[in-house]
PDB file of the backbone (N, CA, C, O) and the ligand in Angstrom, with CONECT records:
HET     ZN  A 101       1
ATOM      1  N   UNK A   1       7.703   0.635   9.104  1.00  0.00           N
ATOM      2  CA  UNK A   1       7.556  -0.520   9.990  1.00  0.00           C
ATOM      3  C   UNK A   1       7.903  -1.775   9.204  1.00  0.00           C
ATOM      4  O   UNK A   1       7.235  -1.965   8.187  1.00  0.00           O
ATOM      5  N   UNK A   2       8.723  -2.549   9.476  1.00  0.00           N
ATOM      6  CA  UNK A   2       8.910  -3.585   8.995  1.00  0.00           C
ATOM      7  C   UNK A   2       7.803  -4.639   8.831  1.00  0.00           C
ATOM      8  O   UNK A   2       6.827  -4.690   9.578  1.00  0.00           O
ATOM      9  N   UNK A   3       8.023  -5.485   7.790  1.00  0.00           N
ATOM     10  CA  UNK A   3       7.107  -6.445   7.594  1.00  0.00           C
ATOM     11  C   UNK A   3       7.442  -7.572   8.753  1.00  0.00           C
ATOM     12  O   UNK A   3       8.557  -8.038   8.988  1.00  0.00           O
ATOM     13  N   UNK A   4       6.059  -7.934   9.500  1.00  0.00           N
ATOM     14  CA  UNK A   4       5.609  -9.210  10.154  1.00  0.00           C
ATOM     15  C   UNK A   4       4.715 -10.214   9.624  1.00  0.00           C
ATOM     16  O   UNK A   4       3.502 -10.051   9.485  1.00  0.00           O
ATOM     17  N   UNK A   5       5.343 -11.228   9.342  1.00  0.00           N
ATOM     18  CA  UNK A   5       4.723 -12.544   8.932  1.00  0.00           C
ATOM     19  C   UNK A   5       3.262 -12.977   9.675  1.00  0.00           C
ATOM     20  O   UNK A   5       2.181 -13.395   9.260  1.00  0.00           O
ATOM     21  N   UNK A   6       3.938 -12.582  11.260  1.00  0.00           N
ATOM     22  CA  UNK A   6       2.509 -12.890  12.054  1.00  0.00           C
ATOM     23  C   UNK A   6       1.371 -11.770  12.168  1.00  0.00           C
ATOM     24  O   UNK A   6       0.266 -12.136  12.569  1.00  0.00           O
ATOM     25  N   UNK A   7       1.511 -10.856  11.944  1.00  0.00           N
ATOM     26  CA  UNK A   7       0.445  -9.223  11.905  1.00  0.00           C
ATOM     27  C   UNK A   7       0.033  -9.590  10.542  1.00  0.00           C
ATOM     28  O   UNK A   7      -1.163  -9.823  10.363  1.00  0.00           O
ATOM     29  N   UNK A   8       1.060  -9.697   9.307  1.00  0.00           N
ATOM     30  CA  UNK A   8       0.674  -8.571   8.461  1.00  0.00           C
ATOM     31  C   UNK A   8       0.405  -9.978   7.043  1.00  0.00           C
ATOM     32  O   UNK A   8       0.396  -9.680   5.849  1.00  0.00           O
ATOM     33  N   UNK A   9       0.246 -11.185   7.475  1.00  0.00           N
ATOM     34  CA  UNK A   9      -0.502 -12.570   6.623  1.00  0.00           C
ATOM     35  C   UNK A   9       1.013 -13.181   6.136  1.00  0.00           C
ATOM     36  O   UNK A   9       2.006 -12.457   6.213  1.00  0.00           O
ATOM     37  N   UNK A  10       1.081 -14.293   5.732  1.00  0.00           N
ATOM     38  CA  UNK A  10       2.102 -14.914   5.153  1.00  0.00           C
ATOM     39  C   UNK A  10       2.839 -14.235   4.050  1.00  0.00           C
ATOM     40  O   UNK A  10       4.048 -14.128   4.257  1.00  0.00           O
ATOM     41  N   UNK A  11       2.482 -13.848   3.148  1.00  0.00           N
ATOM     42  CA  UNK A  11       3.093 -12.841   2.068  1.00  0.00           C
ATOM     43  C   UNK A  11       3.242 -11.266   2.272  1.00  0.00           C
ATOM     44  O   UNK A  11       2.637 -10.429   2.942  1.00  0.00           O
ATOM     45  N   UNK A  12       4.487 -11.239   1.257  1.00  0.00           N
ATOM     46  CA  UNK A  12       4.527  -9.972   1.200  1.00  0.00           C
ATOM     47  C   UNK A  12       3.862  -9.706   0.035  1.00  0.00           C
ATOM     48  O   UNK A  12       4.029 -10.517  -0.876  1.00  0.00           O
ATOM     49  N   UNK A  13       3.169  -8.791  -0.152  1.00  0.00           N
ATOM     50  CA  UNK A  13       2.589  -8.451  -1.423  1.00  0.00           C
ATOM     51  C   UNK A  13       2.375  -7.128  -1.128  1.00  0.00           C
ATOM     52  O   UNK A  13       1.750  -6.706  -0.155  1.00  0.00           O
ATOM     53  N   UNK A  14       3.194  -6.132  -2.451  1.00  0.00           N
ATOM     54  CA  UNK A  14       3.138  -4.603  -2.006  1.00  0.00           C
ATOM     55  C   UNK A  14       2.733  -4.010  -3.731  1.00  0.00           C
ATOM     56  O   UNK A  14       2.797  -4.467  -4.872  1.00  0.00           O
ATOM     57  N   UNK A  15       2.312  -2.769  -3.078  1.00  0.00           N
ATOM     58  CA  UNK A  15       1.996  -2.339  -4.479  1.00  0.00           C
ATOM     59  C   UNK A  15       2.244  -0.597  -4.489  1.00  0.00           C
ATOM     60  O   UNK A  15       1.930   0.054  -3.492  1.00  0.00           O
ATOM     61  N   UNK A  16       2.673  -0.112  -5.377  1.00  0.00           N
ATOM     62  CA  UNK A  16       3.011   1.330  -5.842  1.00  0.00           C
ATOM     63  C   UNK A  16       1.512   1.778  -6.048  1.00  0.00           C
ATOM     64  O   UNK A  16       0.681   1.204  -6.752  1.00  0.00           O
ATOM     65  N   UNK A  17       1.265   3.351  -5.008  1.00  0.00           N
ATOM     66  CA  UNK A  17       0.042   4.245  -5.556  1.00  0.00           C
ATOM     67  C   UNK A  17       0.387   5.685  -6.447  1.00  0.00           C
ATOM     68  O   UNK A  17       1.128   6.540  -5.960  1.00  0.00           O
ATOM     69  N   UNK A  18       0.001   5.787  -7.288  1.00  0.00           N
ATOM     70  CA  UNK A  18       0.426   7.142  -7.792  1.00  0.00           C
ATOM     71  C   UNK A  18      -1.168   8.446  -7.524  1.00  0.00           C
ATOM     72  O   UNK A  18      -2.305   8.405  -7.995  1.00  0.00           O
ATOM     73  N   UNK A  19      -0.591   9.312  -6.708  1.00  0.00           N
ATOM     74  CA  UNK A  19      -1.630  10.346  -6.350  1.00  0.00           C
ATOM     75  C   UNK A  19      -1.552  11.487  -7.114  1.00  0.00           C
ATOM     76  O   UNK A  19      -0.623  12.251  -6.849  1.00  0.00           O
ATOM     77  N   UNK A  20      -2.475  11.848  -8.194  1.00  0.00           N
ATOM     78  CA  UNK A  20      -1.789  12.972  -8.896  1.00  0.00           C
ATOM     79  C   UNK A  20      -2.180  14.015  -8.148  1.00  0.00           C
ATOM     80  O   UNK A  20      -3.176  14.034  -7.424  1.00  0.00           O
ATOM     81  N   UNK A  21      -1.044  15.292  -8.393  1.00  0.00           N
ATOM     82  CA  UNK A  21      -1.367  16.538  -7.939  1.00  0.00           C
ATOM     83  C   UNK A  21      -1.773  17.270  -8.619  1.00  0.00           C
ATOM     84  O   UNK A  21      -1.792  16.993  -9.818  1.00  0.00           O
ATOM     85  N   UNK A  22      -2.308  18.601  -8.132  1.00  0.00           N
ATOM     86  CA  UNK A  22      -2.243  19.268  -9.352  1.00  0.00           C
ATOM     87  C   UNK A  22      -1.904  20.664  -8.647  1.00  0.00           C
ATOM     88  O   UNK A  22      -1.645  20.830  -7.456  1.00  0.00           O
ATOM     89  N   UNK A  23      -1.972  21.721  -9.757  1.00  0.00           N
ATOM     90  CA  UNK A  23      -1.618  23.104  -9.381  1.00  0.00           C
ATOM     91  C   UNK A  23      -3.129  24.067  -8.988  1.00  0.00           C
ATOM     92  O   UNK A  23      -4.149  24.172  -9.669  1.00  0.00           O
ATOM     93  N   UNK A  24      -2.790  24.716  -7.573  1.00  0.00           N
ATOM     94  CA  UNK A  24      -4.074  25.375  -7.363  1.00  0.00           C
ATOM     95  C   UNK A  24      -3.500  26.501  -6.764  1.00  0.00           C
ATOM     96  O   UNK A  24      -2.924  26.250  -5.706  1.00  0.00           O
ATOM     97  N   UNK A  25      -3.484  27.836  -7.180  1.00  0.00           N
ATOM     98  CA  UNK A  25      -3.536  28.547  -6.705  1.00  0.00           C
ATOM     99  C   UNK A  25      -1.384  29.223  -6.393  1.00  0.00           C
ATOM    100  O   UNK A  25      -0.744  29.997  -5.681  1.00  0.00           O
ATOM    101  N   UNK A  26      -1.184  28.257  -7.477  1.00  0.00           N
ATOM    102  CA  UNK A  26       0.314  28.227  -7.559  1.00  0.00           C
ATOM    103  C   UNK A  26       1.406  27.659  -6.783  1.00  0.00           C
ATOM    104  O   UNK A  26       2.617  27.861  -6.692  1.00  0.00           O
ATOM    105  N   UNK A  27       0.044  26.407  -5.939  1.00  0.00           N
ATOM    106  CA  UNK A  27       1.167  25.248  -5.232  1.00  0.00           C
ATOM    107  C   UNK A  27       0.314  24.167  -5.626  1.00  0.00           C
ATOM    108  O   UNK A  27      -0.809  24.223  -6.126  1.00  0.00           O
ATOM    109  N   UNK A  28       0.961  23.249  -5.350  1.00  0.00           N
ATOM    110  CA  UNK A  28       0.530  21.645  -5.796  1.00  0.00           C
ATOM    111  C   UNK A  28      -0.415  21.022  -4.547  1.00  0.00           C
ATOM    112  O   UNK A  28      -0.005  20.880  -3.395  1.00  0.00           O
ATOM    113  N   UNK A  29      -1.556  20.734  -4.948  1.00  0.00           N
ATOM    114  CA  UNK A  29      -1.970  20.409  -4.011  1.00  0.00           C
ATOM    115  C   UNK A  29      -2.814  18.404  -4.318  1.00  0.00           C
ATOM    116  O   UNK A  29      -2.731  17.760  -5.364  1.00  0.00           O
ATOM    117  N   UNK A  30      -3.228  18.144  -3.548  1.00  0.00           N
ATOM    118  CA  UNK A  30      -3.507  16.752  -4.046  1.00  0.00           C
ATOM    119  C   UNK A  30      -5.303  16.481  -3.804  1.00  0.00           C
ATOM    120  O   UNK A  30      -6.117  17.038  -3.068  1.00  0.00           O
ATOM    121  N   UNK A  31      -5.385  15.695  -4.507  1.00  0.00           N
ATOM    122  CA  UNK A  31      -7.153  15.276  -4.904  1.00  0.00           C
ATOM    123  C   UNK A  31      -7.346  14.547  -4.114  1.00  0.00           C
ATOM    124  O   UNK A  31      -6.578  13.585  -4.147  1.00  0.00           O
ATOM    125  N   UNK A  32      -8.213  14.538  -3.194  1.00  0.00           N
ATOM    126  CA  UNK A  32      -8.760  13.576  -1.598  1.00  0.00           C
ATOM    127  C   UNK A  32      -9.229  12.308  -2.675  1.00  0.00           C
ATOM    128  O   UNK A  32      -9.531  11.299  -2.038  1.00  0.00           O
ATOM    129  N   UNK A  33      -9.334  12.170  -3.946  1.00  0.00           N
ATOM    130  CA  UNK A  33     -10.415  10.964  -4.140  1.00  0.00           C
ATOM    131  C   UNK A  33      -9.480  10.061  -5.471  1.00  0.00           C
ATOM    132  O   UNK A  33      -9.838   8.916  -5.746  1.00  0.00           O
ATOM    133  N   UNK A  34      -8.408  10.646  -6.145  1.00  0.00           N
ATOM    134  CA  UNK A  34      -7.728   9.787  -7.022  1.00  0.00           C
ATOM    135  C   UNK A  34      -6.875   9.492  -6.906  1.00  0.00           C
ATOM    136  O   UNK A  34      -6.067  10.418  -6.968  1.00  0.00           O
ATOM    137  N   UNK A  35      -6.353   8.327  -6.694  1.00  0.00           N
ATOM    138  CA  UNK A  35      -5.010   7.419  -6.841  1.00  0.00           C
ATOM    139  C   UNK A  35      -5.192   6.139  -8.144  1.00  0.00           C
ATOM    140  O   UNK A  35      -6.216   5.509  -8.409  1.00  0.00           O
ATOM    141  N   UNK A  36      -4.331   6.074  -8.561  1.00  0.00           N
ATOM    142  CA  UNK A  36      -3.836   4.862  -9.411  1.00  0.00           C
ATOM    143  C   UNK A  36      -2.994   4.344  -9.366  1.00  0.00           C
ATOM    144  O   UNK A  36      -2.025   5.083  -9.541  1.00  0.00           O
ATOM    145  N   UNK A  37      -2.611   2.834  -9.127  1.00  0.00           N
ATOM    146  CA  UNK A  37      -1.722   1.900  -9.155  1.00  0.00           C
ATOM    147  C   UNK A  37      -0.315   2.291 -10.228  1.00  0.00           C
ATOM    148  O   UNK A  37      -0.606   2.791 -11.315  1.00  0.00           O
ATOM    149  N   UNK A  38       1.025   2.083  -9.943  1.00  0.00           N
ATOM    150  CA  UNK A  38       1.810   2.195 -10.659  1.00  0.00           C
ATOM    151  C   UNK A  38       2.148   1.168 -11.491  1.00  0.00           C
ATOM    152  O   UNK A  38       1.720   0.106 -11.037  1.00  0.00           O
ATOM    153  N   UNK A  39       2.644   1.061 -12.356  1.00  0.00           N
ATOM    154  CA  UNK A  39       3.358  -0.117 -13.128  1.00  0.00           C
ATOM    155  C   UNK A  39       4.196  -0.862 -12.050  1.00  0.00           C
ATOM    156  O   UNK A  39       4.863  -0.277 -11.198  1.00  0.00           O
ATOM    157  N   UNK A  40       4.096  -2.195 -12.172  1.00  0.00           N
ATOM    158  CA  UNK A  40       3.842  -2.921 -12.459  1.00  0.00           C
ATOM    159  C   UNK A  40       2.308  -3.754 -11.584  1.00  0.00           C
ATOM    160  O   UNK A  40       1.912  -4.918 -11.526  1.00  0.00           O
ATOM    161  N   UNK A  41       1.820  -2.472 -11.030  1.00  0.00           N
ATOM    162  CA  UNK A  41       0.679  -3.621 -10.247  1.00  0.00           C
ATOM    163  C   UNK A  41       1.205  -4.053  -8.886  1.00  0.00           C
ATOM    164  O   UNK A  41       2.392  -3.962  -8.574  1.00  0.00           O
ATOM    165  N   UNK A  42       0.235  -4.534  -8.085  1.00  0.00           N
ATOM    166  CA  UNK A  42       0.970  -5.723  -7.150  1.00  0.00           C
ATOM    167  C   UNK A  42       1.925  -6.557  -7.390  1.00  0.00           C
ATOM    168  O   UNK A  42       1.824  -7.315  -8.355  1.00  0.00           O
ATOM    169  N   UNK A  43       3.233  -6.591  -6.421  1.00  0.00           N
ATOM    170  CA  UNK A  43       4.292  -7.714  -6.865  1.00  0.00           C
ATOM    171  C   UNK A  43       4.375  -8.183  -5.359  1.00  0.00           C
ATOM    172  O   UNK A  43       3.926  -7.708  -4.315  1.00  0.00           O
ATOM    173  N   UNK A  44       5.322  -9.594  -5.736  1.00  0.00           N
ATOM    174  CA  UNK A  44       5.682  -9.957  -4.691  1.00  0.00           C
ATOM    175  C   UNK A  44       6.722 -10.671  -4.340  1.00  0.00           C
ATOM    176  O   UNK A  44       6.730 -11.752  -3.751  1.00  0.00           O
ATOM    177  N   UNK A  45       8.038  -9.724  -4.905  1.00  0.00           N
ATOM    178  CA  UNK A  45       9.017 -10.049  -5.542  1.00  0.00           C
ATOM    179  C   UNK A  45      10.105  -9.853  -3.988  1.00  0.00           C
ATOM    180  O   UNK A  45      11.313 -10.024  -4.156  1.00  0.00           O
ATOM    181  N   UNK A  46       9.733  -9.597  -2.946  1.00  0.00           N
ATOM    182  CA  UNK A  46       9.901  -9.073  -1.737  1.00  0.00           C
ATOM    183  C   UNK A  46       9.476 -10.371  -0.769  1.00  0.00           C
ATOM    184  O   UNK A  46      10.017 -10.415   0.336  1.00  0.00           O
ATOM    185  N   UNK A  47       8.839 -11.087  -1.014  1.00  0.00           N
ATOM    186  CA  UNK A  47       8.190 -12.253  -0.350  1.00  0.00           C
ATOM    187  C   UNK A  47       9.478 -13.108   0.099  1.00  0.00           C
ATOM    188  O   UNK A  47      10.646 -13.040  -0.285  1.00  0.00           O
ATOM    189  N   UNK A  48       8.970 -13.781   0.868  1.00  0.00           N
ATOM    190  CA  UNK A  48      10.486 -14.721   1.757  1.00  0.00           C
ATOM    191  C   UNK A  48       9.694 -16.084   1.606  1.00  0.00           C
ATOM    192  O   UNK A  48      10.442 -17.057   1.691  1.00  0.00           O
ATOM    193  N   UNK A  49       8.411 -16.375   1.410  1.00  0.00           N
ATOM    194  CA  UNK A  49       7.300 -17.263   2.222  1.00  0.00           C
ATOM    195  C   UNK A  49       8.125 -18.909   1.704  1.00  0.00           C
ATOM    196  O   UNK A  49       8.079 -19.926   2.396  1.00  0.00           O
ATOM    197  N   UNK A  50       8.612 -18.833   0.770  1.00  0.00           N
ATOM    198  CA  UNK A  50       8.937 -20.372  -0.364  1.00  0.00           C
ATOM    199  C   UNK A  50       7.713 -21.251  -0.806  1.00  0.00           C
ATOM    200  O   UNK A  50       8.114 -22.409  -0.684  1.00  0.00           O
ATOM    201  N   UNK A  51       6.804 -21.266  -1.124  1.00  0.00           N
ATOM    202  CA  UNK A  51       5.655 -21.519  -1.832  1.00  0.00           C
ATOM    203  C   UNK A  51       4.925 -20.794  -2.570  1.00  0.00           C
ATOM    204  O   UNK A  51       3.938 -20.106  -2.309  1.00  0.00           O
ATOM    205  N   UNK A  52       5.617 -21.043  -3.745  1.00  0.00           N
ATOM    206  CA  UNK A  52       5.194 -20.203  -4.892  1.00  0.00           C
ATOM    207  C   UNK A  52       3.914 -20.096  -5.441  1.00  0.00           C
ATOM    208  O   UNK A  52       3.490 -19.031  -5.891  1.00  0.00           O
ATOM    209  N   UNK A  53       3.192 -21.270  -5.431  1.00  0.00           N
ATOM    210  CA  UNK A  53       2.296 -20.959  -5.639  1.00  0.00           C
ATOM    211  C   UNK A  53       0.991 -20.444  -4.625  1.00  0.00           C
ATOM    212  O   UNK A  53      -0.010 -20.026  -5.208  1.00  0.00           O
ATOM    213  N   UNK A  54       0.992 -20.468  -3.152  1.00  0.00           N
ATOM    214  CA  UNK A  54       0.504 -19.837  -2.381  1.00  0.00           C
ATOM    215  C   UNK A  54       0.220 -18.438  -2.871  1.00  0.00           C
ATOM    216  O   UNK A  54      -0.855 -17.838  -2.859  1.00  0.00           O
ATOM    217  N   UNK A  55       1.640 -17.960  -3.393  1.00  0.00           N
ATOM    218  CA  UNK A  55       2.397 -16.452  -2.878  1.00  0.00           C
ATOM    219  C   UNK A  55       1.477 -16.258  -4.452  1.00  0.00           C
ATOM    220  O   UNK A  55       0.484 -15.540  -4.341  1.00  0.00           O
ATOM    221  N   UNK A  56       1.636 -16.605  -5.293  1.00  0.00           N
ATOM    222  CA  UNK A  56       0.808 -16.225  -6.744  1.00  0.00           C
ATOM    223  C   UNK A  56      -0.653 -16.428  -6.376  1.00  0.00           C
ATOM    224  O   UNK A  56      -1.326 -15.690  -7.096  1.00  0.00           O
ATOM    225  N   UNK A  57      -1.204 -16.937  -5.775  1.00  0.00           N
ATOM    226  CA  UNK A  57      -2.820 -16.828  -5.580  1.00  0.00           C
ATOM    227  C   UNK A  57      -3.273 -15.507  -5.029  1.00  0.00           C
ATOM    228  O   UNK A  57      -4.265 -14.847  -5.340  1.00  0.00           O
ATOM    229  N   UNK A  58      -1.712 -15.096  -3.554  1.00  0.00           N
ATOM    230  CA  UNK A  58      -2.137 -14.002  -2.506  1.00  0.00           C
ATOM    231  C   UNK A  58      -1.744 -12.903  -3.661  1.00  0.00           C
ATOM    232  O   UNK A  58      -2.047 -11.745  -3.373  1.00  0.00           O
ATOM    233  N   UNK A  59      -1.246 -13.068  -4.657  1.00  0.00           N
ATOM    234  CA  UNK A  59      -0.916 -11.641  -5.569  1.00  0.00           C
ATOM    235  C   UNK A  59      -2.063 -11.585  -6.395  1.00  0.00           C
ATOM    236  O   UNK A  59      -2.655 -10.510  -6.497  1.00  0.00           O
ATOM    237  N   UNK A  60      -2.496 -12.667  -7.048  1.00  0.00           N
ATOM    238  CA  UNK A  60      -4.099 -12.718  -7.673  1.00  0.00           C
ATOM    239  C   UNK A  60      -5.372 -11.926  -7.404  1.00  0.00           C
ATOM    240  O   UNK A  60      -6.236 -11.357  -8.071  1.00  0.00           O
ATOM    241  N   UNK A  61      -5.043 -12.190  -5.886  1.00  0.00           N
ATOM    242  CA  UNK A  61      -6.176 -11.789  -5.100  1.00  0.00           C
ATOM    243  C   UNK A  61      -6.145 -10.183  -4.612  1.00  0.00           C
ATOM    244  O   UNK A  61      -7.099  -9.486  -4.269  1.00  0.00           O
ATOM    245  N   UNK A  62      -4.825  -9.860  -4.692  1.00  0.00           N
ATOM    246  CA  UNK A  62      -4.533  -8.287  -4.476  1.00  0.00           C
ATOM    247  C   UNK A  62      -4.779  -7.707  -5.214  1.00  0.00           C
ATOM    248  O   UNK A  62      -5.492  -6.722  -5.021  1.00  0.00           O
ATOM    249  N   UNK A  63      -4.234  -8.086  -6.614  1.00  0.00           N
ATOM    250  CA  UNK A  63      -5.027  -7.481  -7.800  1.00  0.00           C
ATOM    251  C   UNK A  63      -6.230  -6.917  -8.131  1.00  0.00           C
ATOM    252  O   UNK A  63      -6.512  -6.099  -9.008  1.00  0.00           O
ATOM    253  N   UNK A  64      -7.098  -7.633  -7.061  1.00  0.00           N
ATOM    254  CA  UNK A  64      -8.579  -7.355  -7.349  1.00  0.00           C
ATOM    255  C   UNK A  64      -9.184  -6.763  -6.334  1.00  0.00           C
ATOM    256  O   UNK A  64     -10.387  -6.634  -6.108  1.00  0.00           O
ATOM    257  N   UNK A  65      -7.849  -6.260  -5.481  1.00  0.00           N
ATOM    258  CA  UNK A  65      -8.772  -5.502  -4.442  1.00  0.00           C
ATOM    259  C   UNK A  65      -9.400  -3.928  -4.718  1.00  0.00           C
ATOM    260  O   UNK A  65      -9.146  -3.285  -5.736  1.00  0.00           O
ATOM    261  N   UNK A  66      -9.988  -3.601  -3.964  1.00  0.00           N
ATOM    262  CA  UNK A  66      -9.950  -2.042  -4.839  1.00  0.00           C
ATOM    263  C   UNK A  66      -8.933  -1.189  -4.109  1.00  0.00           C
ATOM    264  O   UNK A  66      -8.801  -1.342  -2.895  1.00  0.00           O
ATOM    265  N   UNK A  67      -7.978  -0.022  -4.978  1.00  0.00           N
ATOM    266  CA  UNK A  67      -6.989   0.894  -4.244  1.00  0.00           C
ATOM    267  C   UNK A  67      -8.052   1.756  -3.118  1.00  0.00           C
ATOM    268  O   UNK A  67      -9.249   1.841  -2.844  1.00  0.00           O
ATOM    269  N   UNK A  68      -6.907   2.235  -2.750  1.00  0.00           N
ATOM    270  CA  UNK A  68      -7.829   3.168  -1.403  1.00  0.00           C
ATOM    271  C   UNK A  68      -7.884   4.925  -2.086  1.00  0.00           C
ATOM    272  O   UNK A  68      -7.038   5.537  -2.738  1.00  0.00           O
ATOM    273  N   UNK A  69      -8.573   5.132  -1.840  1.00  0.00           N
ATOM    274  CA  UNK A  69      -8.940   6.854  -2.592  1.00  0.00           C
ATOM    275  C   UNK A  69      -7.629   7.440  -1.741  1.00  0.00           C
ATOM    276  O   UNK A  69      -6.905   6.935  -0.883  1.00  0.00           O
ATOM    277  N   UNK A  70      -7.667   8.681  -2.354  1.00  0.00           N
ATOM    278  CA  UNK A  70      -6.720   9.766  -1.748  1.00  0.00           C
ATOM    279  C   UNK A  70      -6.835   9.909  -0.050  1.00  0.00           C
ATOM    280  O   UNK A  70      -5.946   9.931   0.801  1.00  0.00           O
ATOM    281  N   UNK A  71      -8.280   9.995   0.065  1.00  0.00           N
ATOM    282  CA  UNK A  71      -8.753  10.302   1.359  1.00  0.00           C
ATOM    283  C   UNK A  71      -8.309   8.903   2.368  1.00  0.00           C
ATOM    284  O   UNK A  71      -7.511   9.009   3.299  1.00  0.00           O
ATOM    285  N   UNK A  72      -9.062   7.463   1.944  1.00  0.00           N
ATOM    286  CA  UNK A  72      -8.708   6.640   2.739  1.00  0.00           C
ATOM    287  C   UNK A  72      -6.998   6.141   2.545  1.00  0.00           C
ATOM    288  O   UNK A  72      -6.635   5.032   2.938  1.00  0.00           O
ATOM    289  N   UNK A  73      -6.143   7.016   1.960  1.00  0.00           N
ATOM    290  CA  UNK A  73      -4.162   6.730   1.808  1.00  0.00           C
ATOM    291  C   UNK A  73      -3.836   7.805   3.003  1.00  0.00           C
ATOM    292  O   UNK A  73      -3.091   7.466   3.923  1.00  0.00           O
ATOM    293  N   UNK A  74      -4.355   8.968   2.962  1.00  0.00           N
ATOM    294  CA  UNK A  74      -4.483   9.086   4.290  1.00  0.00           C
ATOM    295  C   UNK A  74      -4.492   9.307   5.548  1.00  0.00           C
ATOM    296  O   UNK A  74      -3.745   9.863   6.353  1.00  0.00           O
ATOM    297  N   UNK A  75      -6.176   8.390   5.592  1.00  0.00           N
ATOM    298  CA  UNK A  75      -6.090   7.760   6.847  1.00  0.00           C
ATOM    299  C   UNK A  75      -4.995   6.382   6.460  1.00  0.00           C
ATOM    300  O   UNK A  75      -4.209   6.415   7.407  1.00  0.00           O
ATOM    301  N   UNK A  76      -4.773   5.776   5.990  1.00  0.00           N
ATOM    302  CA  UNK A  76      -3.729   4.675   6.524  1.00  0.00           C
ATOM    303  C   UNK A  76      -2.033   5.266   6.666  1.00  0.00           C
ATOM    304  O   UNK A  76      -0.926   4.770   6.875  1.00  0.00           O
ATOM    305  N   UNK A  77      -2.656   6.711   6.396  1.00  0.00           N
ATOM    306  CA  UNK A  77      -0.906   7.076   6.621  1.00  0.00           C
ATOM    307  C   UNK A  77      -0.991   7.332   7.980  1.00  0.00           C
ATOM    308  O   UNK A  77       0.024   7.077   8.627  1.00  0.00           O
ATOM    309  N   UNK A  78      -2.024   7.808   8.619  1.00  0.00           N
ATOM    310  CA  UNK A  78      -1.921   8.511  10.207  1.00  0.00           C
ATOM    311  C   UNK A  78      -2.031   7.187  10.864  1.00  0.00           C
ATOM    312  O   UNK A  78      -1.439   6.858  11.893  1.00  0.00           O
ATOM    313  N   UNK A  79      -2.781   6.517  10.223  1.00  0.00           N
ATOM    314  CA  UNK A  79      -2.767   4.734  11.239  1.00  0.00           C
ATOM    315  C   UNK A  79      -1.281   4.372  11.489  1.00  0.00           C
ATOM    316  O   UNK A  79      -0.842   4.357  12.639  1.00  0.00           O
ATOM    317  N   UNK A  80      -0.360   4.026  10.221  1.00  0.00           N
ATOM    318  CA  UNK A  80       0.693   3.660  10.133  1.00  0.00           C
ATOM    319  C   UNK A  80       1.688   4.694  11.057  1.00  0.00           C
ATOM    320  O   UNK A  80       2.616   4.194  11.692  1.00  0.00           O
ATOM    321  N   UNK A  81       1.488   5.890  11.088  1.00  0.00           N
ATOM    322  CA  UNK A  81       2.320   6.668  11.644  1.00  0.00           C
ATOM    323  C   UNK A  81       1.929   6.693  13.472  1.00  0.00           C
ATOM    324  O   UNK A  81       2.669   7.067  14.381  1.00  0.00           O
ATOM    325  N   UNK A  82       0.859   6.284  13.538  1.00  0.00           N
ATOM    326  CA  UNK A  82       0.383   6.409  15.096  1.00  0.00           C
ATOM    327  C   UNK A  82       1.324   5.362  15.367  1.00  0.00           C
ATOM    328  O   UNK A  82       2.267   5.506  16.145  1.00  0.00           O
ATOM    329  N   UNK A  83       0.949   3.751  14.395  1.00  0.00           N
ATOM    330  CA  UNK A  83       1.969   2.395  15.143  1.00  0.00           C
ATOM    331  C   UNK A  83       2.982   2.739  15.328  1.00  0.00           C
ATOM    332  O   UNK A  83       3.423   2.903  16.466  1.00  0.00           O
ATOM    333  N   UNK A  84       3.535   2.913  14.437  1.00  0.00           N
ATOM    334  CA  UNK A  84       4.814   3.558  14.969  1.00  0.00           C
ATOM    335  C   UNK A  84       5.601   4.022  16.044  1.00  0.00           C
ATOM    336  O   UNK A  84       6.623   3.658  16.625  1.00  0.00           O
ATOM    337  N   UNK A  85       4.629   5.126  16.131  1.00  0.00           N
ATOM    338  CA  UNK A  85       4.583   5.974  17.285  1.00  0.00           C
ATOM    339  C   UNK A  85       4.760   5.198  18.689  1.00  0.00           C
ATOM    340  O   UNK A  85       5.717   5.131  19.459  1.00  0.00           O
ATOM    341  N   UNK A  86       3.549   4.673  18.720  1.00  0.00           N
ATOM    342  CA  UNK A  86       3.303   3.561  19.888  1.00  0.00           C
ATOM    343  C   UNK A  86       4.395   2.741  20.102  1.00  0.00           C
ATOM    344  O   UNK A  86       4.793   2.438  21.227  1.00  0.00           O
ATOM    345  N   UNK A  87       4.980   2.307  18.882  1.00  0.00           N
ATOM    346  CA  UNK A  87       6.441   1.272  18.673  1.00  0.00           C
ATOM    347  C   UNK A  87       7.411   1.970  19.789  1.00  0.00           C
ATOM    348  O   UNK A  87       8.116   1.458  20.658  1.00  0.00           O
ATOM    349  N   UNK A  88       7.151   3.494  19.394  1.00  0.00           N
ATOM    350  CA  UNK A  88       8.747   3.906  20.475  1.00  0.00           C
ATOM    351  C   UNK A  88       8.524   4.100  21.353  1.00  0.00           C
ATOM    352  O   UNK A  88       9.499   4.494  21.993  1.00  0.00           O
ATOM    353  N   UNK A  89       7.047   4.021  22.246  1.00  0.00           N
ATOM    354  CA  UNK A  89       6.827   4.578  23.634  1.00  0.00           C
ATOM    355  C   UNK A  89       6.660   3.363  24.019  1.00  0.00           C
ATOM    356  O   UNK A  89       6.416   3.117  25.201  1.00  0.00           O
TER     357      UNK A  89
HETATM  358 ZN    ZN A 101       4.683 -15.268  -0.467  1.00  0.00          ZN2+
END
């Protein structure tokens, strides 16, 4: 889904999750409860907004949010995939 200025706050600010898998039973399966942020963190190198320093406070503040566990990535994947959904009907 594309980014909206008016839904989704003035900035873009996105960030890489890394979910490790692991091997169970001789397929890869994934941990409902660990994710970790990728290098480089929140960026917001994607942003259109032109006020830089706005856009560096809203990345400040992302920084410190907490990631979402395995379990709540998700639920924001079935959220994201329902909008969607709804988008084409
Ligand atoms: Zn911005």
């Amino acid at each position: 889904m594309p980014y909206d200025p008016r839904r989704d706050g003035p900035h873009k600010i996105e960030v890489a999750l890394l979910v490790p898998l692991k091997i169970r039973h001789g397929r890869w399966v994934a941990d409902g409860t660990e994710t970790d942020q990728a290098e480089p963190g929140p960026v917001n190198v994607n942003c259109t907004c032109g006020d830089k320093a706005s856009c560096e406070a809203a990345l400040r503040a992302a920084d410190e949010l907490e990631l979402p566990s395995g379990r709540a990535l998700a639920d924001l994947l079935a959220a994201a995939a329902a909008e969607e959904e709804q988008a084409w009907s």
